[in-house]
Structure formats: C-alpha cells, structure tokens
C-alpha positions as CSV (number, residue, x, y, z in Angstrom):
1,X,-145.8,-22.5,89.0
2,X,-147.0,-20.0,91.7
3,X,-143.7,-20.1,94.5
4,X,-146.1,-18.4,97.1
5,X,-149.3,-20.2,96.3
6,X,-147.2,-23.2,96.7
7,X,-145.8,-22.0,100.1
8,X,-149.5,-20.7,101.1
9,X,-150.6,-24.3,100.8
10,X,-147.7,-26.0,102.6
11,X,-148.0,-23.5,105.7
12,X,-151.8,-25.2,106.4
13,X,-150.5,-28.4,106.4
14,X,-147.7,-27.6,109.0
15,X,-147.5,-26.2,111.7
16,X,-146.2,-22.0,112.2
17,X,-142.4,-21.7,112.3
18,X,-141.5,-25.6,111.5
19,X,-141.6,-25.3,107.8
20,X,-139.5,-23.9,105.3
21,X,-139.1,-23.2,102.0
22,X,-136.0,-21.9,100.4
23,X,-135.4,-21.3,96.6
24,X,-131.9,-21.2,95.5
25,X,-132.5,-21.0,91.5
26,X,-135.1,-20.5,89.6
27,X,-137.2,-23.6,89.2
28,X,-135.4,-25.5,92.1
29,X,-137.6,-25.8,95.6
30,X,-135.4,-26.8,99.1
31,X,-137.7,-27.9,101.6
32,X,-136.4,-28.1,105.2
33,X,-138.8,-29.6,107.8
34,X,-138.0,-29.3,112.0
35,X,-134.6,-27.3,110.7
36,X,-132.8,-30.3,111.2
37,X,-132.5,-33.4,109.7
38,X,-135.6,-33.5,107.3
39,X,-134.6,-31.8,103.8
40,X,-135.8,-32.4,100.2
41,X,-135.1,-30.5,97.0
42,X,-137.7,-30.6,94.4
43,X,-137.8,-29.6,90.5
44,X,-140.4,-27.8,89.9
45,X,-140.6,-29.0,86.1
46,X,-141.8,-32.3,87.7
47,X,-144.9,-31.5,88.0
48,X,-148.1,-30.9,86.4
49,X,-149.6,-28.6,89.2
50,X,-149.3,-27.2,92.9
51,X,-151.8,-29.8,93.9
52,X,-149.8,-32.8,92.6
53,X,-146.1,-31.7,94.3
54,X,-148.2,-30.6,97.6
55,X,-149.0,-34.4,97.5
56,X,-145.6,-35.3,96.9
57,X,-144.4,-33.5,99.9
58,X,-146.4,-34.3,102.5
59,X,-145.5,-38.2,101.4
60,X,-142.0,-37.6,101.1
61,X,-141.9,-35.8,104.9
62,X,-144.2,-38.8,106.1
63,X,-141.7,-41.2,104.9
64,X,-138.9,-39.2,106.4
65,X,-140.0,-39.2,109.7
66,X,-141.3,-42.5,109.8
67,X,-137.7,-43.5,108.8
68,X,-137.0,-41.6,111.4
69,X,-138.0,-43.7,114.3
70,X,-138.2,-46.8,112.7
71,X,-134.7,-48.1,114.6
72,X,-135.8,-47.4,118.2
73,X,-132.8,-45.5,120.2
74,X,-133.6,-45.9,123.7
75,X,-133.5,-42.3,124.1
76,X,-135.4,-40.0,126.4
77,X,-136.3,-36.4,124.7
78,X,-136.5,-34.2,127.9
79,X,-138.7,-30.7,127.1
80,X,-138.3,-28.1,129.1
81,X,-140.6,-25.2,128.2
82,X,-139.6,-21.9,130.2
83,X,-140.7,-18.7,130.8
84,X,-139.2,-16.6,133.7
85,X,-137.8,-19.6,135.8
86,X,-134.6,-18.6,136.1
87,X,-134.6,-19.2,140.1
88,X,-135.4,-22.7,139.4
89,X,-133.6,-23.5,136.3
90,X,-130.4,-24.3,137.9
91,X,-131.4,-26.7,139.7
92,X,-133.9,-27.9,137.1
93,X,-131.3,-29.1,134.5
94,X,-129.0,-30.2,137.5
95,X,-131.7,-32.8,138.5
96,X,-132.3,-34.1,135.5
97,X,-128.6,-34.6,134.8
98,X,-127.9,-36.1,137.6
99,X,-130.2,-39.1,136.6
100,X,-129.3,-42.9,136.1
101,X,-130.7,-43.0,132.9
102,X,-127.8,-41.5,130.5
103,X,-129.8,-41.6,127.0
104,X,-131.0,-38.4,127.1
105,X,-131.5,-34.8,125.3
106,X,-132.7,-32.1,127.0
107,X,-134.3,-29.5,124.8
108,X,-134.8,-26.4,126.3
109,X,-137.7,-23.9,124.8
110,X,-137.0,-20.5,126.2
111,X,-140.4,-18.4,125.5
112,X,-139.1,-15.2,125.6
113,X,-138.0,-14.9,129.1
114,X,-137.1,-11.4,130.4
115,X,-135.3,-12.6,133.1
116,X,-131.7,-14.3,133.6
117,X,-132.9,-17.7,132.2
118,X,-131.1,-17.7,129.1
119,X,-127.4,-16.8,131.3
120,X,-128.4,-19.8,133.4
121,X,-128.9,-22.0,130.7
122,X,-125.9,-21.5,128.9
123,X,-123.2,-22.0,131.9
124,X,-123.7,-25.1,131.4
125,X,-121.2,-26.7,128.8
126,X,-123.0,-29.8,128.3
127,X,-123.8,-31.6,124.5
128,X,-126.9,-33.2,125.9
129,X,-128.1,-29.4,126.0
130,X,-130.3,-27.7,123.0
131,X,-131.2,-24.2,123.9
132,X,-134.5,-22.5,121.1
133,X,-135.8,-19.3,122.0
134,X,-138.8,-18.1,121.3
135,X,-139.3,-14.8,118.9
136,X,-142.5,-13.7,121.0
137,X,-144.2,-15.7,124.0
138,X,-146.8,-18.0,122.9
139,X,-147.1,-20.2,126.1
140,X,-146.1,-23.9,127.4
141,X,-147.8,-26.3,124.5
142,X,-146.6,-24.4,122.0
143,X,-142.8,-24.5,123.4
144,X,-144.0,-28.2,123.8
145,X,-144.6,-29.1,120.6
146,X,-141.7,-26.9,119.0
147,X,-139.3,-29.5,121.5
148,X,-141.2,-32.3,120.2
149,X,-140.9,-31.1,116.9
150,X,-137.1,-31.0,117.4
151,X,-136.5,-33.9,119.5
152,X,-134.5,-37.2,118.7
153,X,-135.6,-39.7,120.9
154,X,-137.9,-43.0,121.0
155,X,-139.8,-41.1,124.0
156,X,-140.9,-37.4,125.1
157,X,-141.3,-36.5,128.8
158,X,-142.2,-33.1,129.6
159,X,-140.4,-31.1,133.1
160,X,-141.5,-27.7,133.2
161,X,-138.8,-24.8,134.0
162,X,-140.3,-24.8,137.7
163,X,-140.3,-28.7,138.6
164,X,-137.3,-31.2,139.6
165,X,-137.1,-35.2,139.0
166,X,-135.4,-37.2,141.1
167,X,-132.2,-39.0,140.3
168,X,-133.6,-42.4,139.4
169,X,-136.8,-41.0,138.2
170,X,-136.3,-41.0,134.2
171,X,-134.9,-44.9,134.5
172,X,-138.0,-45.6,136.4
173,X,-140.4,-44.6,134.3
174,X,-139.0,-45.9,131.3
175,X,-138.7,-49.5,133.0
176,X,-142.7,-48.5,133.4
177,X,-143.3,-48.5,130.1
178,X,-141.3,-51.2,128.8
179,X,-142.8,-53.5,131.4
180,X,-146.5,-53.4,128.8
181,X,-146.6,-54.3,125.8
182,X,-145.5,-52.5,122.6
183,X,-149.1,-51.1,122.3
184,X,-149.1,-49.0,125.0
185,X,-148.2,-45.4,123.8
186,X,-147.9,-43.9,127.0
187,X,-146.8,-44.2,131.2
188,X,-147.9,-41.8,134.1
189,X,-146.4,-41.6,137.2
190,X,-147.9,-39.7,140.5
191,X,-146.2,-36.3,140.9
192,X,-146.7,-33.9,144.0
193,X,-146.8,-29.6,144.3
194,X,-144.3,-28.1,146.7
195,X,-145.9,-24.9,147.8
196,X,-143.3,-22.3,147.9
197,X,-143.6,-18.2,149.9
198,X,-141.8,-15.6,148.1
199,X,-138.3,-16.6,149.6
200,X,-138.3,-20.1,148.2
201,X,-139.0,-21.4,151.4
202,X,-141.4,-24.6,151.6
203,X,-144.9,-24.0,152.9
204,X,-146.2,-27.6,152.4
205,X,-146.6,-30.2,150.2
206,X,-149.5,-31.8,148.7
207,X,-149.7,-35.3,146.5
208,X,-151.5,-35.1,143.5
209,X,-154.2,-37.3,142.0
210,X,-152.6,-36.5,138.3
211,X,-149.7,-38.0,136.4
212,X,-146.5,-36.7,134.8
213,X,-146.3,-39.1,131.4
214,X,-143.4,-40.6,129.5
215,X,-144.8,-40.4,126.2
216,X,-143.9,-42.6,122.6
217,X,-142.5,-40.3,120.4
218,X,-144.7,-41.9,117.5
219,X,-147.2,-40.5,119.3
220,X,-147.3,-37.6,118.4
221,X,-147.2,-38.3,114.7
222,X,-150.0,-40.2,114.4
223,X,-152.3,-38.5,117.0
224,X,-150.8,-34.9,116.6
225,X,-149.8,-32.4,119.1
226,X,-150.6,-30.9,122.0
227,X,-153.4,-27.8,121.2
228,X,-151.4,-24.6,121.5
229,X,-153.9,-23.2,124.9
230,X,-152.0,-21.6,127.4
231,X,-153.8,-24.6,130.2
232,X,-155.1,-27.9,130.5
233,X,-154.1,-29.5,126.8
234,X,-152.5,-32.3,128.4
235,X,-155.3,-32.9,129.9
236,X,-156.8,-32.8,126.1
237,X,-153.6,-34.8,125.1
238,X,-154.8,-37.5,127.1
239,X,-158.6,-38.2,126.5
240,X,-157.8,-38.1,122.9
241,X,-155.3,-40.4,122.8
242,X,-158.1,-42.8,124.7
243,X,-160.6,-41.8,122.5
244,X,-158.6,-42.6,119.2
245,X,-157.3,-46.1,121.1
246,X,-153.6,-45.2,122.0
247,X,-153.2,-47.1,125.7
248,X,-151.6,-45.0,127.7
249,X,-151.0,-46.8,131.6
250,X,-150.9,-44.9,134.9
251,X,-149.0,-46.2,137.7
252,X,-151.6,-45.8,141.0
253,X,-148.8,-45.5,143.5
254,X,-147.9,-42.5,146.1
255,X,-145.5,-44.0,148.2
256,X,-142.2,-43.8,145.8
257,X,-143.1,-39.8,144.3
258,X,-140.1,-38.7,142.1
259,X,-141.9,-35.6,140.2
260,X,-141.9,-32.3,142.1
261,X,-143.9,-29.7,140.9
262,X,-142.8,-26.4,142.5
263,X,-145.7,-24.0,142.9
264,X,-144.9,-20.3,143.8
265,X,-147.5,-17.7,144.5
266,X,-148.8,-15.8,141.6
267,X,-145.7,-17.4,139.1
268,X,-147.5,-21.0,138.8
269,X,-149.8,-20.6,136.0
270,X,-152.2,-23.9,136.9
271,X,-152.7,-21.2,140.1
272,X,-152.7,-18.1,138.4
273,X,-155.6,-19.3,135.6
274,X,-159.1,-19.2,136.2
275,X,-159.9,-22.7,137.2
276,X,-163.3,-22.0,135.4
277,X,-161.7,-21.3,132.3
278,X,-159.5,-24.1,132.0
279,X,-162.6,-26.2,133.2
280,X,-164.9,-25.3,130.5
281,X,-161.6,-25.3,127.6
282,X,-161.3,-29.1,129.2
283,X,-164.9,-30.2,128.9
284,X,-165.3,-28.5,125.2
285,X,-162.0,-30.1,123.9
286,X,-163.1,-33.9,125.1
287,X,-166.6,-33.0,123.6
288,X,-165.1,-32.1,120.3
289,X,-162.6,-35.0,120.6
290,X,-165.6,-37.4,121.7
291,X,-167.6,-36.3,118.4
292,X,-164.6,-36.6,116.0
293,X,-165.2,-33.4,115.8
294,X,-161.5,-32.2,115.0
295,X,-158.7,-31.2,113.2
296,X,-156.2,-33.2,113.7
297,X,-152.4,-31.3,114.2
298,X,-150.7,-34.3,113.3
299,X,-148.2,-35.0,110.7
300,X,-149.2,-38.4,109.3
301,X,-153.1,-39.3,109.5
C-alpha cells in the first residue's frame, strides 16, 4: 500500500496541522489525532485498499471523540487566540482566573507574536494553563479552531488576547445555558468595547448590540469549525448553526455587562478591516450556508 497516497487522502479529510501519521515499522500505521489523547495503530495487511482503511479511520476517530464527550465534565475550555497583546495579556489571564467558576482550561494560541507575549504567558505557574504557538501567523479562527481542536471541556468560550471577563462572568453564563433545555447548543451574552488612546487610557465606552457565546463543545463536531477568514466567521458560525437547527439563545440584557472588549487604535482588527470587506465575506458565507451550498469542516457529518 501507497504510505503517502494514504497520507494525501487523510490530510483532506482533516484539518492542516491536526493530523498525523507516524510509521514505526514497516507495515505498521500510528495515527495521532489533536496530538493528544486520540491515537490508533493500524496493520496495514488489514486491508484490501487505501479506500477501505480511509473508511476505517475516519470511523474509528468518530467514535473516539464521541467517546470523548459522552460523560459531560462541567468544564469550561477558555481560548485565547493572541497576536501582539502582550499589554493586555496580563491582565487577560488574571481575569479570567480570578473567576467563580473553577472548572476551567485556558488554552492559549500564540500566533506568532513578535512581541513579549510568550514571557507574559509563561510567569504564570498555573496547570490550568496550555500555551501552542503558532509556526507562521494564520489569524484568530484559525488559532480558534486549533484551541478547540485541543480543548477538554463540555463547553468553548472564546476571550481574545485584548478583552477581560469579569469575576462572576464564566459562572453566569454557564447557569445561562443550563437554564434551556439540553437542545440548545449555544448562549450569548451582551459584551461592550472600551475605546483605548495610545497610553491605555480610556476614551469611552460603548455597549454593543452583539454577543460573546458559551458554545457546546459537540458543537463543533457535528457543525464544523469556524472558516479560517481573518473577520466576521463568528458571525458565519452563527447563522449556520440556525440554518442547520442548532438553538443557540441570546440573553437581551445591558444592564449586568461582564465582557469587555478593549479596542485600541489601529491594533483592533474589527477597526482596522475594511468594514466593506467583512460585509460582503458575511453576506456570501450565509448565502452559501442558506443554499447548502458548503463544505462542511466538521469531523463527524
């Protein structure tokens, strides 16, 4: 059997840097999925034809990640994606330790920062911590979906490198979700920009008719991931998850706002983008997803 015609095929199936194949002997196949805690050895005498242990694969990861999640853990899967935030970070992860709600992770996607992230990061002696870094930028979704990828926990909820929760934020919003019923997938909470000048000094703040949501971790295996643009797939994210009939509530309230969103001139990249761009990408993607027009990134439809 053809090792790199085998490995060829895999590589469309999942997605770049997630999947590997390792052979230690001759006719013997290793197959580690997320790095982790996903591996499978194969003979490759077993079978008839690429096709036939491609098949055998995909089912065996399926079941494997299923298995995965199929004794829910309570646990919250923070993902940080970070490029360049090192004035924030500090006070990022602080935040976010700080919180009620113990059950947590925080992955941390470093996407090639050329600043003093990375030193930030690690002074903090903490097991809850998991630092990846990047081997070349490739934006925020991208370091999304690696976290996701890696994460441990029944839900996902995103904090960029620039933001800050509040200290009973995370409990909140997962007594949100609980509160429906096991077939919602998702719960948004009302999040506001702080408006920062160049010496981190606050120039106003502004409430914002969006949400900042707690996600299922299931989620993402049956819907896929987020599209790897550099703006606006969350936004995707969303409508598709409506579109394919995966509730996801929003809480409609602006009085209690835990989620800041720091915004500094020319670093925020929602500010930096051309809002017509990230328009159009918007409209196209919920055309496409409307239409069923799509390929799903997903690891079990």
């Amino acid at each position: 059997m053809d090792i790199l015609q085998l490995i060829k095929i895999l590589k469309n199936y999942f997605l770049k840097n997630y999947f590997f194949v390792r052979v230690y002997h001759i006719g013997t196949i290793i197959i580690i999925y997320n790095d982790i805690d996903i591996i499978l050895k194969y003979n490759v005498d077993m079978f008839n034809n690429i096709e036939q242990m491609v098949k055998k694969i995909m089912n065996d990861v399926r079941r494997k990640i299923e298995n995965k999640y199929s004794i829910p853990n309570d646990m919250v899967s923070v993902i940080i994606p970070n490029y360049n935030n090192g004035i924030f970070l500090k006070t990022v992860i602080s935040k976010i330790l700080e919180n009620t709600y113990n059950n947590i992770e925080i992955i941390i996607v470093d996407d090639k920062s050329t600043d003093n992230s990375i030193n930030i990061i690690k002074q903090f002696s903490n097991n809850k911590i998991k630092l990846y870094q990047n081997n070349e930028n490739n934006g925020t979704y991208y370091c999304r979906n690696k976290g996701i990828l890696m994460s441990k926990g029944d839900y996902i909820l995103n904090v960029d490198g620039d933001d800050y929760i509040d200290s009973t934020y995370i409990e909140n919003i997962v007594n949100g979700i609980k509160n429906y019923d096991k077939n919602v997938w998702g719960y948004g909470k009302h999040f506001e920009r702080v408006y920062l000048d160049k010496n981190l000094n606050i120039i106003y703040k502004k409430k914002i008719p969006f949400h900042n949501v707690l996600f299922k971790r299931k989620l993402f295996n049956y819907l896929g991931f987020f599209h790897n643009s550099r703006y606006g797939a969350d936004v995707e994210f969303i409508f598709r998850a409506k579109i394919y009939k995966y509730p996801i509530k929003f809480e409609y309230n602006y009085d209690n706002i835990q989620y800041h969103a720091n915004t500094l001139k020319n670093k925020n990249l929602t500010q930096v983008v051309n809002s017509k761009k990230r328009s159009e990408y918007i409209a196209s993607a919920k055309k496409n997803v409307s239409m069923h027009n799509y390929i799903q990134m997903a690891l079990l439809d």
